[in-house]
Structure formats: structure tokens, C-alpha cells
C-alpha positions in Angstrom: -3.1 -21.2 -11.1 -5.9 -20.5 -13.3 -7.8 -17.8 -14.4 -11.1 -19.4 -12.1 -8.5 -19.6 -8.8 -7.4 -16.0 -9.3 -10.8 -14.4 -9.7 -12.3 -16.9 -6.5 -9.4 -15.5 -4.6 -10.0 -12.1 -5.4 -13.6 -12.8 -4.8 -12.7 -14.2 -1.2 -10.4 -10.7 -0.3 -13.2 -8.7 -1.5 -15.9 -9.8 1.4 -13.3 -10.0 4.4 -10.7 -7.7 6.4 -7.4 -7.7 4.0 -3.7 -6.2 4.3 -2.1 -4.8 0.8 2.0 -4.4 1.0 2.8 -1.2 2.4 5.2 0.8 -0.6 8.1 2.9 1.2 9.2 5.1 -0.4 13.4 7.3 0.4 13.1 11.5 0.3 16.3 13.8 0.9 13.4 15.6 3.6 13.0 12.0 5.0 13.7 10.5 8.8 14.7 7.2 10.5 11.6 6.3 12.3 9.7 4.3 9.7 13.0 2.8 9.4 13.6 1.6 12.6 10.0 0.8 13.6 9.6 -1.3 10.4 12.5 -3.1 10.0 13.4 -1.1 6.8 16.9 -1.1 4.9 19.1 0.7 7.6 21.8 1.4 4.1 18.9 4.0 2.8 19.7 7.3 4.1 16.1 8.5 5.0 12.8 7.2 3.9 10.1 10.0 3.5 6.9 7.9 3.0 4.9 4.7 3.0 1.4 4.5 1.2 -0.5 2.0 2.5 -4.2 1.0 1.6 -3.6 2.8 -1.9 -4.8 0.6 -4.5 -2.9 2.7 -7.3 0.3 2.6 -5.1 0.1 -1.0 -3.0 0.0 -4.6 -3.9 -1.9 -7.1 -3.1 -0.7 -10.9 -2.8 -2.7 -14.1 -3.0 -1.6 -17.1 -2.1 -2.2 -20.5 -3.7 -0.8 -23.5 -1.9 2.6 -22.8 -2.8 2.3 -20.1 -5.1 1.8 -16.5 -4.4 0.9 -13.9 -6.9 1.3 -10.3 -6.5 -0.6 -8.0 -8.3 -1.4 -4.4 -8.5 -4.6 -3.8 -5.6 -6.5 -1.5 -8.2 -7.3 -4.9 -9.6 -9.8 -5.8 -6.8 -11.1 -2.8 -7.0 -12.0 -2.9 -10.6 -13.0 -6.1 -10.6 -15.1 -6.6 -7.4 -16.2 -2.7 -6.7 -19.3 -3.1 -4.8 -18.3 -5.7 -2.8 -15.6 -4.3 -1.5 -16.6 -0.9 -1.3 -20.6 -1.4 -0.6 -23.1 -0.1 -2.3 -23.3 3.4 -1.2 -19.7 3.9 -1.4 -19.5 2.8 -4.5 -23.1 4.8 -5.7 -20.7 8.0 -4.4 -17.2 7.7 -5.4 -17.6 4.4 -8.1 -14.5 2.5 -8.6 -12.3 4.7 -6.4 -11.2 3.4 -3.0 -11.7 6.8 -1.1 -9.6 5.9 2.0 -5.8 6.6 1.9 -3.1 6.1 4.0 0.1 8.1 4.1 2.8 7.7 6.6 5.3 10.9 6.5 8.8 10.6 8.2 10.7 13.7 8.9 12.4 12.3 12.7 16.1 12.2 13.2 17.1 12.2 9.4 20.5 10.9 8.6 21.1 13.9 7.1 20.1 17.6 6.6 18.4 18.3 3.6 18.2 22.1 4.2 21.1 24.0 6.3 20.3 27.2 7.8 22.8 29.9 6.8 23.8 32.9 8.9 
């Protein structure tokens, strides 16, 4: 792939709906619901959090024919900021993607991180 493909891809994600990978993320606190609903490693004890649409904490992957490349999503956002953003986003926040998603799991945890004692 070559420098021209990677920025023409990025150029193509920045002007249409996209989907980075969501980053899950195990907490003592954590639950089982994220894992069961999303098909998560069921040998980790409890997962506490996904971030999701975080360019500092998500990827973002491009594929080439064949070949995929994964990269930190912050990229896009540096290198294409008013087109993905829009202009009076980006005339408000700049280069920060002000939307954030974070998915917090406390349901039926394997195990209790805090015990109450009598």
C-alpha cells in the first residue's frame, strides 16, 4: 500500500458513516453482560468497559484488497478534521472529536469485588 492509498482511504472514511473497533477493557468492579452480548472471552473474569467512537482509545481499519491496516482513529481526525467533524464543530472544539461512547458493565459479575461485612 502506499502512502497515496492510505491518505485516499482515509479521505473516503472521512465523508461517510464509519465503525472504529470497540476497546474492552476487564475491571475487578466489572459484570458479564458485555461479555455475553458481545461475544467477549468468557475465561476473563468481568469486563468493566468498552470505549467506542474514542479516537484516542479505538482503531480504525482500512482495507486494501487483501490487506488491512489498523491504525490509531486520532489519525483521521488529525488528518482530515473538518471533514469529518464539519466546519462548525471543528470552529468550536478544533481537532477533538467531542462525542464519546462509554459502555459500563457492573451485571452479574463473576465475582464480588467488595463484600459487605457485619
Amino acid at each position: 500500500m502506499t502512502g497515496d492509498a492510505l491518505r485516499a482511504g482515509l479521505d473516503h472514511v472521512a465523508r461517510r458513516p464509519f465503525r472504529l473497533v470497540p476497546y474492552f477493557d476487564p475491571a475487578p468492579w466489572g459484570g458479564r453482560w458485555m461479555q455475553r452480548v458481545c461475544g467477549l472471552d468468557p475465561a476473563v473474569p468481568n469486563f468493566g468497559w468498552c470505549f467506542d467512537c474514542v479516537p484516542e482509545e479505538n482503531s480504525l481499519v482500512l482495507r486494501f484488497g487483501e490487506v488491512r491496516v489498523k491504525m490509531p482513529s486520532v489519525n483521521l481526525v488529525f488528518y482530515r478534521p473538518v471533514e469529518l467533524l464539519g466546519p462548525s464543530v471543528y470552529g468550536r472544539f478544533g481537532a477533538e472529536f467531542p462525542i464519546r461512547f462509554d459502555f459500563l458493565d457492573t451485571m452479574a459479575a463473576a465475582t464480588s469485588a467488595f463484600r459487605c461485612i457485619r
